[in-house]
C-alpha atoms as one frame of an Amber mdcrd trajectory, in Angstrom:
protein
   0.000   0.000   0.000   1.063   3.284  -1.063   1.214   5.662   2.046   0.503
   9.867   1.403   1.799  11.723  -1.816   2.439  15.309  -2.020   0.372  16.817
  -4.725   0.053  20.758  -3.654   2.766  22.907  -2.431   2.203  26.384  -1.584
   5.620  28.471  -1.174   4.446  32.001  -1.660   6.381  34.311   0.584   9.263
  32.209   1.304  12.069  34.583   0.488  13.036  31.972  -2.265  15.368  33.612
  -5.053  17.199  31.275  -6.283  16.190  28.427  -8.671  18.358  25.528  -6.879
  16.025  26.532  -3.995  13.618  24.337  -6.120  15.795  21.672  -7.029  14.352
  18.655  -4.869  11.098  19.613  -5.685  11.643  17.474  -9.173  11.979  14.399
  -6.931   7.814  14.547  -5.549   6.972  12.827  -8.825   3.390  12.945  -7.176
   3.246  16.910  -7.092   1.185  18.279  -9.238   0.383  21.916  -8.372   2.985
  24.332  -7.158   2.570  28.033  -5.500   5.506  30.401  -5.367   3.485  33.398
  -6.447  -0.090  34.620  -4.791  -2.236  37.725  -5.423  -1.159  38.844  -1.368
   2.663  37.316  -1.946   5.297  36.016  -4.069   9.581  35.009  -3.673  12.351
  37.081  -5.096  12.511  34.784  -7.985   8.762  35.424  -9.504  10.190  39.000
 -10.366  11.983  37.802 -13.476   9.826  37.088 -16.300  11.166  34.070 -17.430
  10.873  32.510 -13.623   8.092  29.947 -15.083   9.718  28.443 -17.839  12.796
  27.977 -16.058  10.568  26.493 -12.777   8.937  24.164 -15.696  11.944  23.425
 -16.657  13.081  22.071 -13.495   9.773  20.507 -12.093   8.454  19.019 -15.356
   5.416  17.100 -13.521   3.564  20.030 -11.947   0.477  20.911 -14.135  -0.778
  24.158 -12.093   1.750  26.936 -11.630   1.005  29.742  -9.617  -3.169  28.703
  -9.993  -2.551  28.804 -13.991  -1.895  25.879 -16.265   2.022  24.976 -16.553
   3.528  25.499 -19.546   3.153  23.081 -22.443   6.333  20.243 -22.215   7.640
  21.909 -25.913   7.504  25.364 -24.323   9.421  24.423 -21.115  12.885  25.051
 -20.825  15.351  22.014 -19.740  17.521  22.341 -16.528  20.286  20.025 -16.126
  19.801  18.356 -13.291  23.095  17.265 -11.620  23.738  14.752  -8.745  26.840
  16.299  -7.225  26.127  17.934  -4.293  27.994  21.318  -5.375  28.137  21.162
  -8.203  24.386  20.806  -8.893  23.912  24.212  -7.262  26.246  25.912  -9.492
  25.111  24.358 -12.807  21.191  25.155 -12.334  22.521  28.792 -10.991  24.131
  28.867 -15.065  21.625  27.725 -16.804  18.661  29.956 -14.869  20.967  32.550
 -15.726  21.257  31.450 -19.493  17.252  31.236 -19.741  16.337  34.309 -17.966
  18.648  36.436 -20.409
């Protein structure tokens, strides 16, 4: 038997600025919606335009960003995702800074 699965996340107004902030959300392969931006609240990184595809990018499952449908998989932009520790960090920090350009 399959015990509880994460399928909403709210993280509006959690000072989060940074897209390897996000990184271990990709893991919840249950979660489906995701929050970082409200009508009251949002995190440093919602100020950049190109914060969604590069969120989409990262967290391919989600189908409700910020209470609007995610991006279509052909628009979404592809993060490397990389499994050591530090440099993981540094290589998402690149690329959001390639996409958000």
């Amino acid at each position: 038997m399959r015990g509880h699965v994460l399928k909403t996340l709210n993280l509006d107004d959690n000072l989060i600025s940074a897209l390897s902030e996000l990184q271990s959300l990709a893991s919840l392969t249950d979660l489906r919606e995701l929050t970082l931006r409200s009508k009251q609240t949002d995190n440093p990184i919602c100020r950049n335009p190109k914060y969604m595809s590069a969120v989409n990018g990262l967290v391919g499952q989600i189908e409700i960003l910020d209470g609007a449908a995610a991006l279509k998989k052909v628009e979404r932009v592809p993060v490397k995702e990389n499994k050591e520790p530090n440099e993981g960090n540094r290589d998402v920090q690149e690329e959001l800074k390639q996409i958000l350009k």
